[in-house]
C-alpha positions in Angstrom: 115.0 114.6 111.8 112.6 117.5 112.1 109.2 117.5 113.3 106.4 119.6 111.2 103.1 120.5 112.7 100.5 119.5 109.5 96.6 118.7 108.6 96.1 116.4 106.4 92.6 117.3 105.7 91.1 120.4 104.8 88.5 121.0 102.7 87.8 124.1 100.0 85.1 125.8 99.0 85.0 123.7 95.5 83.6 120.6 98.3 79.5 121.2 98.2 79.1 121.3 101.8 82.2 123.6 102.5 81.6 127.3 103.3 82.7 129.5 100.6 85.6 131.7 102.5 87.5 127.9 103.0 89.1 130.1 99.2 93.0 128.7 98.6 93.9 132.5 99.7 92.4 132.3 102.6 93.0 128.3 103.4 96.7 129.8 103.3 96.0 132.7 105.2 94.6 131.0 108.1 97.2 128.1 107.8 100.3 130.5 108.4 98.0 132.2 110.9 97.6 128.8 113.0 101.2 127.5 112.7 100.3 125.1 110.0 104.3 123.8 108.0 101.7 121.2 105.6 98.3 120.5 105.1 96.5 118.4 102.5 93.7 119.4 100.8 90.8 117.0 100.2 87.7 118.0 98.4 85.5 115.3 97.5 85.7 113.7 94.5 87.9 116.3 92.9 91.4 117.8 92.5 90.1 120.8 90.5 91.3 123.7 92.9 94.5 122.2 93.6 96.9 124.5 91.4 95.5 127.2 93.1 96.0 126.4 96.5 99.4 125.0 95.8 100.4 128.5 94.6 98.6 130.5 97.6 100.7 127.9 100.0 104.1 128.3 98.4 103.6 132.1 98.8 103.3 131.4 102.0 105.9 128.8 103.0 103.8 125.8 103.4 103.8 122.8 102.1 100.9 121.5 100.1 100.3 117.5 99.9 98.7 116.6 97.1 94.6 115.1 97.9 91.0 114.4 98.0 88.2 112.3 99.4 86.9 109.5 97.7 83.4 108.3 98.2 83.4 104.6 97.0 80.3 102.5 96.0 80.2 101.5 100.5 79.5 105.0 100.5 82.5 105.7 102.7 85.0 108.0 102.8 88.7 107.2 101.5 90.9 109.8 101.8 94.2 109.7 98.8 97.0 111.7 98.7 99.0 111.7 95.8 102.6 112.1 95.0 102.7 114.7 91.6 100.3 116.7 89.3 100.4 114.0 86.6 98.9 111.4 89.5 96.2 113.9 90.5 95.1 114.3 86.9 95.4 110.5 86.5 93.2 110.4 89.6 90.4 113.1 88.3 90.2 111.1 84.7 89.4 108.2 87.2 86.9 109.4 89.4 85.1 111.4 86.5 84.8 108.1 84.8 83.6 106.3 87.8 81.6 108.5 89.5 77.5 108.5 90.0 76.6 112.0 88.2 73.5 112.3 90.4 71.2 115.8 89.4 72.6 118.4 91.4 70.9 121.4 92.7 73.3 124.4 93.8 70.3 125.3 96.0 70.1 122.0 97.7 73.2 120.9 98.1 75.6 123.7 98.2 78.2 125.5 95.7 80.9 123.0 93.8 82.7 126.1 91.8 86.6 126.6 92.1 88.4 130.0 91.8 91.4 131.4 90.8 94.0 133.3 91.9 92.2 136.2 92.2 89.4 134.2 93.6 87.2 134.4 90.7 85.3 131.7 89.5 87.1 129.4 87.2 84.7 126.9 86.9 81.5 124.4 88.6 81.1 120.9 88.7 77.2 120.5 87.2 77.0 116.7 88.7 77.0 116.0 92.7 80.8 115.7 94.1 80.2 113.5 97.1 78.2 111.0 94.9 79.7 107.7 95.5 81.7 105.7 92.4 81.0 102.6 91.0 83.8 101.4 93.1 84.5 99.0 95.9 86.6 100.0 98.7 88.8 97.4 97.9 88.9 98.5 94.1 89.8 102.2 95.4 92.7 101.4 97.7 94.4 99.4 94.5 93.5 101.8 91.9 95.1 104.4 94.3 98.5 102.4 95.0 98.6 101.8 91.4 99.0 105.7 90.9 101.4 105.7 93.6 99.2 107.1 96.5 98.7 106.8 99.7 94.8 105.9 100.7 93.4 107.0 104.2 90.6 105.3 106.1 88.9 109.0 106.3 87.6 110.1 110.1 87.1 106.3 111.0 85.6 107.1 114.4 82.3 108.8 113.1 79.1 107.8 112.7 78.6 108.5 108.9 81.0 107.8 105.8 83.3 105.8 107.7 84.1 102.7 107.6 83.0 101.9 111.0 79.7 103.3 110.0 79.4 101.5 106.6 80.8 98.0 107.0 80.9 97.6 111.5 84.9 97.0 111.3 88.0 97.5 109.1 88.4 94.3 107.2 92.1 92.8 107.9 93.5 92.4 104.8 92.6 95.8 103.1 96.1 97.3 102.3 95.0 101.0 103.9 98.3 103.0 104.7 97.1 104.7 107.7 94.0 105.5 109.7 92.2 109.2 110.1 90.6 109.4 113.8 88.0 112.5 114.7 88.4 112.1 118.2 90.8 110.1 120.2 88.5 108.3 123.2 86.1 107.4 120.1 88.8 105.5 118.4 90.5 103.6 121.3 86.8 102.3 122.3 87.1 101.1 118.6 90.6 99.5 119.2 89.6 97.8 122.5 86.7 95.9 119.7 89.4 95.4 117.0 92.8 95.8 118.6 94.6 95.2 114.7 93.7 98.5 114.3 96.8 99.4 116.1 98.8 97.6 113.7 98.7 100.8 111.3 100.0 104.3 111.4 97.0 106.7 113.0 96.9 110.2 113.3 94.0 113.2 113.5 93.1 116.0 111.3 90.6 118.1 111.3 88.6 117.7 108.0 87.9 121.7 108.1 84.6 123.0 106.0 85.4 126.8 107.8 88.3 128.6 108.5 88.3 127.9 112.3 88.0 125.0 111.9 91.3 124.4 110.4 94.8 123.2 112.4 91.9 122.0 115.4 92.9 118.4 114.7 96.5 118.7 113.8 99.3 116.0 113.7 103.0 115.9 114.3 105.0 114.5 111.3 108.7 113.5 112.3 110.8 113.5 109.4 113.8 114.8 107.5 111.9 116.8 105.3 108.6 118.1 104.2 107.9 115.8 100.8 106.0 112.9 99.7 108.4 110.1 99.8 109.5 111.0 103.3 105.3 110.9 104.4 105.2 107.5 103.0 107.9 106.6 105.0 106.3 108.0 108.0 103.0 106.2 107.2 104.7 102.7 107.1 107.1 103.5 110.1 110.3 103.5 108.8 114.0 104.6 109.2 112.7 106.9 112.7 109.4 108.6 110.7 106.3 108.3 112.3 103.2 110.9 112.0 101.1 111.3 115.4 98.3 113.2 116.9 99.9 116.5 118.5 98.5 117.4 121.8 
């Protein structure tokens, strides 16, 4: 077994409210510069800048999970991570056809453009990415199984887009995989309340929207090697994996 030093949520510039240096160049950059072995990155509602960063981290030596943030109809955040390319584009076709397109004002809201390699822009989303879907928690966390993912409970601990803040508690027979805390003393006061909580596989990150923000909330994965089935493994707990917050 080996253990790997990753954050498993990171946001681009291509998310509205991200600033725009969080480029897949410099994600990477900052990554290797932090001590970073994988990260996922989560934009909301959309997979678009993916390829990118993907290239920029194997450059580099790190390994890119496959990921983005779901806002579902709760308007909570659900964070996915995905096993391939073909499961990501399954996942956009999905949330594209889901999805609120609220009016969107660049001014207002912030950027939604992804870049390429050269970190010119290759494109904008013209409706609002962290509109919610027409889509129940519950819905989400099957349509994401059924594409062979992994779903989150996103930065459970906080007091907006969680699902503490949307529903009061996690309900007990939603199938999550594992649960996303923002800071540890905020999430045990949550246990003490609703001690199942326990029961699933939690670990930080620190959902960075600027480059310093990045490897702040990091988490120890303890596998045999950096890939997707092995991380499923850790999530459920099995054969010696675990993932946990690195201190």
């Amino acid at each position: 077994m080996q253990n790997f030093s990753v954050d498993l949520h990171i946001h681009s510039l291509h998310s509205p409210c991200a600033d725009l240096y969080m480029s897949p160049q410099m994600i990477a950059d900052r990554c290797q510069a932090v001590g970073l072995q994988a990260i996922a990155v989560c934009d909301h509602n959309s997979l678009r800048q993916l390829p990118v960063v993907a290239q920029c981290c194997q450059q580099r030596g790190i390994h890119l999970f496959y990921g983005v943030e779901i806002t579902t109809q709760e308007e909570l955040h659900l964070v996915a991570l995905l096993p391939n390319w073909e499961a990501c584009l399954q996942m956009q076709e999905y949330i594209d056809t889901h999805i609120m397109k609220l009016p969107y004002s660049p001014e207002k809201l912030g950027d939604q453009i992804w870049v390429d390699i050269n970190e010119q822009i290759a494109g904008e989303v013209d409706w609002y990415l962290n509109a919610p879907l027409k889509c129940t928690l519950e819905k989400m966390v099957e349509a994401i199984h059924n594409m062979g993912g992994l779903a989150i409970a996103a930065h459970i601990d906080r007091p907006s887009y969680s699902i503490s803040s949307q529903l009061g508690f996690m309900p007990t027979k939603l199938a999550i995989d594992a649960i996303e805390y923002h800071r540890l003393e905020a999430f045990q006061k949550m246990c003490l309340l609703q001690a199942e909580l326990k029961q699933h596989s939690f670990y930080t990150a620190s959902d960075a929207h600027w480059l310093n923000q990045i490897g702040v909330g990091r988490s120890l994965l303890h596998v045999e090697q950096l890939n997707f089935e092995e991380l499923c493994k850790a999530f459920h707990q099995q054969d010696g994996r675990f993932i946990k917050a690195e201190f």
